[in-house]
Steps between C-alpha positions, in 0.01 A plus 500: 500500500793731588643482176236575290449803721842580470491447109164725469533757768910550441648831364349590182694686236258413191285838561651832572278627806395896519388422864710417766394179692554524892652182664218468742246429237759287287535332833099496506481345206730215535346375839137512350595283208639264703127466679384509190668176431415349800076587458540375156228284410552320183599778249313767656479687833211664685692871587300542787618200662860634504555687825730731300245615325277610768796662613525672157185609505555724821824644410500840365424592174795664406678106583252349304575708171869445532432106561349528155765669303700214661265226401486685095888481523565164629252362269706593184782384706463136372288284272279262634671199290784557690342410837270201461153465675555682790686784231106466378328547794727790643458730227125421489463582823677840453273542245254471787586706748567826210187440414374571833751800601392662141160538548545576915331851535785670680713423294577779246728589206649775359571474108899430544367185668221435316756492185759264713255248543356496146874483399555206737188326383639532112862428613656239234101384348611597146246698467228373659267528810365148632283506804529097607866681625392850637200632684435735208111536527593634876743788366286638264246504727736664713612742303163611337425612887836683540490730168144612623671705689830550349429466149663350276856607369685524162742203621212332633296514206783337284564226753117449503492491101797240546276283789187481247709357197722250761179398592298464135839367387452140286241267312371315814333808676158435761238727522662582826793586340334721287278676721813565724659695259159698411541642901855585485478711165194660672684531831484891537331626229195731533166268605260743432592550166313187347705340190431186296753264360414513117780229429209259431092481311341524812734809649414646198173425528432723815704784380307496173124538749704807683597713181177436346295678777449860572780670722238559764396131469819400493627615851172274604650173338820549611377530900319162406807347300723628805260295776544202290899514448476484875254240540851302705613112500220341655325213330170708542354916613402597830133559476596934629754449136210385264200745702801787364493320141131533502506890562771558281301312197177680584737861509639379147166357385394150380471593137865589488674221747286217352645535135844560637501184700362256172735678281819427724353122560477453137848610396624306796309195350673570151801516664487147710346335204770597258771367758287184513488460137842565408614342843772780533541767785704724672499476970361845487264492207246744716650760751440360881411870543234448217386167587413683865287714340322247295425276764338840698296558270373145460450465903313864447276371235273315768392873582413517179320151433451553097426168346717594179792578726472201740493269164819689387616405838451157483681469201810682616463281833523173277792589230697640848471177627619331208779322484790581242790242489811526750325823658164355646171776530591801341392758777413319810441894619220573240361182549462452866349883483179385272446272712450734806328734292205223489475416839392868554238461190157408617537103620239406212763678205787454695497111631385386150838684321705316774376185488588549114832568630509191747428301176759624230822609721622202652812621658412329910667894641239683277240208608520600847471890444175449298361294822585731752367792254174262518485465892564864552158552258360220684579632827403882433180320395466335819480176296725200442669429138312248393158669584643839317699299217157369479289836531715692240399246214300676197232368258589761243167456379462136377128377569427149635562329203819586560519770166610831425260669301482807344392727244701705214215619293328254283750250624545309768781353692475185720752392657478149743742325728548186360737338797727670739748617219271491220268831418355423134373820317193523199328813363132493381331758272132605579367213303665271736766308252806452654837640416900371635655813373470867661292708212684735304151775605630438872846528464462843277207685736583313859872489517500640823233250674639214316816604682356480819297207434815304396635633839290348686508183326869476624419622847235209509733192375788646767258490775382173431841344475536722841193348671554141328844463743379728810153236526722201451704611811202550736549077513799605797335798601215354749294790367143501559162694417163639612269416245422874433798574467626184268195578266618878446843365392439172358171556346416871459839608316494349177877444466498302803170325405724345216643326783261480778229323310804227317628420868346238742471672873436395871203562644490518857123527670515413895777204521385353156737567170375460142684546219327678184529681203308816326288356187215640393476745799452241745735340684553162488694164673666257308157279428328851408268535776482848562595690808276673727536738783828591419492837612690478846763282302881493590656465163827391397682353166448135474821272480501141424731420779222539742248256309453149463583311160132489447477853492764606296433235247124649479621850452693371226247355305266774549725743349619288195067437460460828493844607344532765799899651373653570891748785486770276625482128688239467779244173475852352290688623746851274525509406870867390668446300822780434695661100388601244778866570365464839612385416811812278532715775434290709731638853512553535089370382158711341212230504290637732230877437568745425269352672216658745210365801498545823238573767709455791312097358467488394830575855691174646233306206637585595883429871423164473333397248831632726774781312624866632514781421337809664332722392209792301642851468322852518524501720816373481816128511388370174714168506560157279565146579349244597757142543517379703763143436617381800748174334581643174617756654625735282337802471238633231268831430360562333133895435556673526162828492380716699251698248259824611514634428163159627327624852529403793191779707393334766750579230802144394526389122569269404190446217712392400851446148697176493741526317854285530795119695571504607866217678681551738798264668732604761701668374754675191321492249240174297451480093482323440173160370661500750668481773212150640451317299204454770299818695570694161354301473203527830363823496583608154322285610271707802402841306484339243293438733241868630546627228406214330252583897300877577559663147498719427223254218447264713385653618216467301184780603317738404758584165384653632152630778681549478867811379680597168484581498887086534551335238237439201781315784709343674190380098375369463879339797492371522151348081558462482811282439851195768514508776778172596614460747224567223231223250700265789511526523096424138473231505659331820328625353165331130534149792531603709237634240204167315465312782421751641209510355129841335533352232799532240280862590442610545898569261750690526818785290587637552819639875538457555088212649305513219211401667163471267194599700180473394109883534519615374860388444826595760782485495827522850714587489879285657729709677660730645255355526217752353290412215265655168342443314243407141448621215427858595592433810733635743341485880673334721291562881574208688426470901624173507513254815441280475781266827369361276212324127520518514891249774485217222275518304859242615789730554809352553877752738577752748426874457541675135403742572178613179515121378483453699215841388292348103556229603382618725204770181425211218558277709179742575283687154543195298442476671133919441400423523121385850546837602671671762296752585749822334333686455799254281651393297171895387459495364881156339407673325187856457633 
């Protein structure tokens, strides 16, 4: 220990000193790195653990400035390769303590010193300014307080000018980095005199709506533009900062700030989507200074509540959060600010745009502000998030029948939700006949409504994507209804209604529970008695977990009778009940181990059903998938590996190897019996289609293509055992085959879909998808189009792709001579 102090802390003739250093705090200094040493825990220290440094603290301050001259000199006394881990942690920890001393408020300098240290921080960089070595974001802080009263010099000025290019120096700058260097070249300068940066569109932009007004006017916009340069770090306004924003717009006027803030969105959009499309940029493509004022005027556009200006918003909020390659979102700033401007919208305007947001940006930080911008709505509303996610949902209009109608003259437009992702559009003329194309009359003398009407359109098919994956969640969410207050959601909003009346529900009257469904505005059970007295109901969403075989299997058939299309899987519903081999291993599952998964696919999978999960590769990026269920109050790990030598040329695992499922409450890990029913079947259910999507297996090109390493597990995969998925298939298939006009062509053997061509026989797996041939079995890659044949089949339910590509494979397969496709035809003839 001695000689490393002695090696770091010995005379130092690399830096010639200005300021003389006294021996007591040389003295000082030597003794409290020697605690240092001795507190050190791991590679790090806690300072206030160091009785030196409580001693520090007290001394005077005219000790504590000289101990930092000392500290600036002794650190570009050595280099840390010279001294070895505890070289490391030393000159960290001096780091440390300047940091501390710097920003101490009775501690002042003078601009000689002021210039010493800057010197001292640039001593031997080359050049440059690198704060992982310096406490430079102290010091500028520091000396932005000091020339408020001093002002700032002619030598001070150039050694500032020097700081901001040492600090913008290079190709690999942060945002930090670049907002740094915005406060020291501003460090001094006049703040009441309000300039824009016009280096970039946007800077332009604003300086563009100044010049244009009236001088008298202008003097208004500028007090406005000046209370949004200042609108400060924080992630969102004090409520006194946007009440000020509100005066200031109603002193400037509406009419004028409205315009102003579209036209500076828009040429910010032109800007972002030219980057994106040419996939080239420059760190400081928008002015931090101009970026601040941006994002003002988007949180003060709340105050404003236009609907054109909150869609403009929306727009900006979604390209922000865009990712471009090797950078990530472009302006984490902007977007973060659009979303705080609508959670100050009315909730019914403002909870529907970020629930939009919840669906589309998928990055799990921006995830969790959009919830917590939800709970403070809910909360202000004195309601919870479901109830207000729930109360902010619109019918834009669409009548029971579950149409948008509307009139453009002699035309009419009528516009129908087909499924949950699926709004078909037809125009009629006054004698009724029925037309696919808009009318050349409408699009000439309604441009303007036709517009809007189109608008809305997309607003509809986003919210029912939105409301598809919110209902399909209340499964965890032990949510539950008054009747009243079920019918105004579930019934009276015809958006919801698409839903509500396609979904079976729990009806509970005293202790007795029925389960029924809307149909011809009764409500029925599964033998179609209908329900009376329902009026003091408890309702909740009906899951097949909770019902006997009998049951479930009658809710089946009833919807397949009645070819009742469910939004997503209820009555068929894939249940996962915990095996005796899981009870054997007690605390864990296996039942998806040992699997090859595509990562890339597999962290979009994890994303779009809420659990979390970041890329791993060649750096220390370990990680395990977890689902967090609030209701239950517990969480469940999918353990997956990264496989080593998979790695991109970015260091990213293309591949990783699945292990264990483990459940946790929250107080410890749960015994797999012990898991809630339903809380292990959604769960399994999830990872199932993890790996049924993103294995390797899944892909039907990989044999041709895929590594060699992989083609037992691909074969295994591809030909394999059913998971509970696959089973469920079967099972709706054996229904479904009869009743099509290839019957006589199917059979099933086993886990295969037999098909019996003019050309060969094929049998498709179950599970996969994938298909061989007969007599020899011989694979068969098809990519099949699941938009086109599948679509001729009557499906229960929305959702299973690979249900649809059997399907789509089983049609076209049982016609070969019609194949034109001449990749396929030379496998059928090989």
């Amino acid at each position: 220990m001695k000689d490393i102090i002695k090696k770091l802390f010995g005379v130092n003739n690399d830096i010639e000193s200005k300021l003389e250093i006294s021996p007591e705090v040389i003295s000082f200094r030597k003794e409290f790195f020697e605690e240092a040493l001795e507190y050190k825990d791991g590679y790090s220290v806690k300072l206030t653990d160091i009785p030196k440094y409580k001693e520090l603290k007290k001394m005077l301050s005219s000790f504590r400035k000289e101990f930092i001259f000392d500290l600036i000199y002794l650190k570009n006394g050595q280099t840390k390769t010279d001294l070895g881990d505890d070289g490391y942690f030393l000159k960290d920890t001096a780091k440390n303590v300047l940091s501390l001393l710097i920003r101490a408020s009775d501690i002042h300098f003078n601009d000689e010193e002021i210039l010493e240290i800057i010197n001292g921080f640039m001593h031997g960089s080359e050049g440059h300014l690198y704060s992982f070595n310096w406490p430079i974001v102290p010091l500028v802080g520091k000396i932005e307080k000091e020339v408020q009263k001093t002002g700032v010099s002619p030598e001070l000025r150039s050694t500032l000018n020097k700081v901001q290019k040492a600090i913008t120096k290079g190709n690999y700058l942060s945002a930090d980095d670049i907002r740094l260097g915005t406060r020291v070249s501003n460090i001094g300068k006049n703040s009441s005199e309000f300039e824009v940066d016009r280096n970039d569109p946007l800077g332009n932009s604003i300086y563009e709506t100044i010049t244009s007004l009236k001088e008298s006017d202008q003097e208004v916009f500028k007090e406005l533009l000046e209370h949004f340069s200042k609108g400060g770090g924080k992630s969102m306004p004090a409520n006194s900062w946007l009440k000020t924003s509100g005066d200031l717009i109603a002193k400037v006027g509406v009419g004028k700030v409205k315009p102003s803030f579209i036209k500076w969105i828009e040429d910010t959009l032109d800007l972002f989507r030219q980057i994106h499309k040419n996939q080239e940029y420059e760190f400081d493509f928008i002015a931090d200074k101009n970026i601040q004022i941006l994002r003002s005027a988007v949180w003060s556009s709340s105050v404003i509540n236009d609907d054109e200006l909150n869609q403009i918003i929306e727009v900006l909020g979604l390209l922000s959060y865009k990712k471009l390659r090797n950078f990530g979102a472009l302006s984490a700033k902007l977007g973060n600010g659009c979303i705080y401007s609508f959670s100050k919208l009315p909730y019914q305007d403002g909870i529907s745009r970020l629930t939009k947001f919840r669906m589309k940006i998928k990055y799990p930080s921006v995830q969790s502000i959009i919830t917590k911008a939800i709970e403070r709505v809910a909360k202000a509303e004195g309601k919870t998030m479901y109830e207000i996610e729930e109360l902010a949902v619109q019918d834009f209009g669409l009548n029971s029948d579950f149409q948008l109608i509307q009139k453009f003259g002699e035309y009419t437009a009528i516009g129908t939700i087909e499924n949950s992702s699926s709004f078909s559009l037809l125009w009629e003329n006054e004698s009724g006949k029925k037309i696919k194309s808009i009318p050349k009359f409408v699009k000439d003398n309604f441009s303007v409504e036709l517009k809007e009407y189109k608008k809305k359109i997309k607003d509809i098919q986003s919210n029912l994507t939105a409301q598809k994956s919110r209902i399909e969640k209340i499964f965890l969410a032990k949510r539950e209804w008054d009747f009243e207050q079920w019918k105004k959601l579930y019934l009276d909003n015809n958006l919801l209604r698409f839903f509500g009346t396609k979904l079976i529900w729990n009806f509970k009257i005293d202790d007795k529970t029925t389960s029924v469904i809307y149909e011809n505005n009764e409500f029925i059970d599964v033998d179609e008695v209908i329900l009376k007295n329902y009026k003091n109901a408890k309702i909740t969403l009906w899951h097949p977990v909770n019902s006997s075989i009998n049951e479930i299997q009658s809710w089946r058939r009833w919807l397949e009778k009645n070819e009742i299309k469910q939004p997503f899987k209820q009555a068929h519903r894939e249940l996962y009940i915990v095996t005796d081999a899981e009870k054997n291993t007690n605390t864990y599952s296996n039942r998806f181990a040992a699997h090859v998964l595509r990562q890339h696919i597999f962290i979009a999978l994890c994303r779009e059903r809420g659990w979390a999960y970041t890329l791993q590769g060649q750096w220390d990026s370990h990680n395990t998938p977890v689902l967090k269920i609030a209701a239950w109050k517990y969480r469940v790990e999918f353990w997956v590996e990264g496989i080593q030598d998979s790695a991109n040329d970015s260091g990213i695992f293309n591949y990783l190897q699945t292990d264990q499922v483990r459940f946790y409450d929250v107080e410890s890990q749960v015994e797999m019996d012990k898991v809630p029913a339903i809380v292990f079947s959604e769960a399994m259910r999830d990872i199932d289609l993890f790996v049924g999507v993103t294995s390797i297996g899944a892909d039907p090109n990989w044999r041709d293509g895929g590594e060699e390493r992989f083609h037992g597990y691909w074969s295994d995969f591809s030909f394999g055992n059913l998971a509970v998925s696959g089973r469920e298939r079967k099972e709706l298939l054996e229904n479904i085959i009869p009743k099509l006009k290839i019957a006589d062509q199917c059979s099933f053997e086993g886990n295969f879909l037999v098909v019996k061509g003019t050309i060969r026989i094929y049998k498709i797996h179950l599970g996969s998808g994938n298909i061989l041939m007969k007599p020899n079995d011989q694979y068969l890659c098809i990519v099949a189009d699941r938009s086109k044949r599948a679509n001729e089949v009557f499906l229960p339910f929305e959702g299973d792709s690979t249900l649809s590509v059997i399907l789509s494979k089983a049609l076209m397969l049982a016609d070969d001579t019609k194949i034109k496709d001449r990749t396929i035809i030379s496998q059928i003839k090989n």
